[in-house]
N, C-alpha and C positions, 0 to 999 in steps of 0.2 A: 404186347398188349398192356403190360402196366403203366408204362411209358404214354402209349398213345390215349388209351382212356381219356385221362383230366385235358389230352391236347384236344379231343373230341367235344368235350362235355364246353370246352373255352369257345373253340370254332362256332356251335351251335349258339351259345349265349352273347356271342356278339355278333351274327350275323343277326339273330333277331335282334338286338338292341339296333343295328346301322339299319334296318329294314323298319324298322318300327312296327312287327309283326309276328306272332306267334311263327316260330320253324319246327315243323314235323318231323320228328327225326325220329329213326329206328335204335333195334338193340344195335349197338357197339359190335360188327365183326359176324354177324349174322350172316347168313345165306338167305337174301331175301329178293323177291320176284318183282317187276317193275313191268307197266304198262306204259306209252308212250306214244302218242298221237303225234305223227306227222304232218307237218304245217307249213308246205315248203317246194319249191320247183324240184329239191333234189332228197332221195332217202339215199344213203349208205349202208349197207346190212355187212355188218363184220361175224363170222361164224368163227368163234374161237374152237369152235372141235372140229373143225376141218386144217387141223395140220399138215401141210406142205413142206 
């Protein structure tokens, strides 16, 4: 984490510079929940707690 921090903090600041646009970004390593509208002939659902 100490490592990736400033590699995070670079990523976010130049994607918005190449974007010419504020990027929303969250805390650093968080557990954070995401909504996602499908837009598209195909969805794929991956269920990571169904180990096989």
């Amino acid at each position: 984490p100490e490592a990736a921090l400033p590699l995070y903090h670079s990523f976010c600041e130049r994607l918005s510079a190449d974007c010419g646009a504020p990027v929303a970004v969250g805390r650093f390593g968080a557990d954070m929940r995401v909504e996602s509208i499908n837009d598209g002939p195909v969805t794929i659902l991956i269920d990571s707690r169904a180990r096989e």
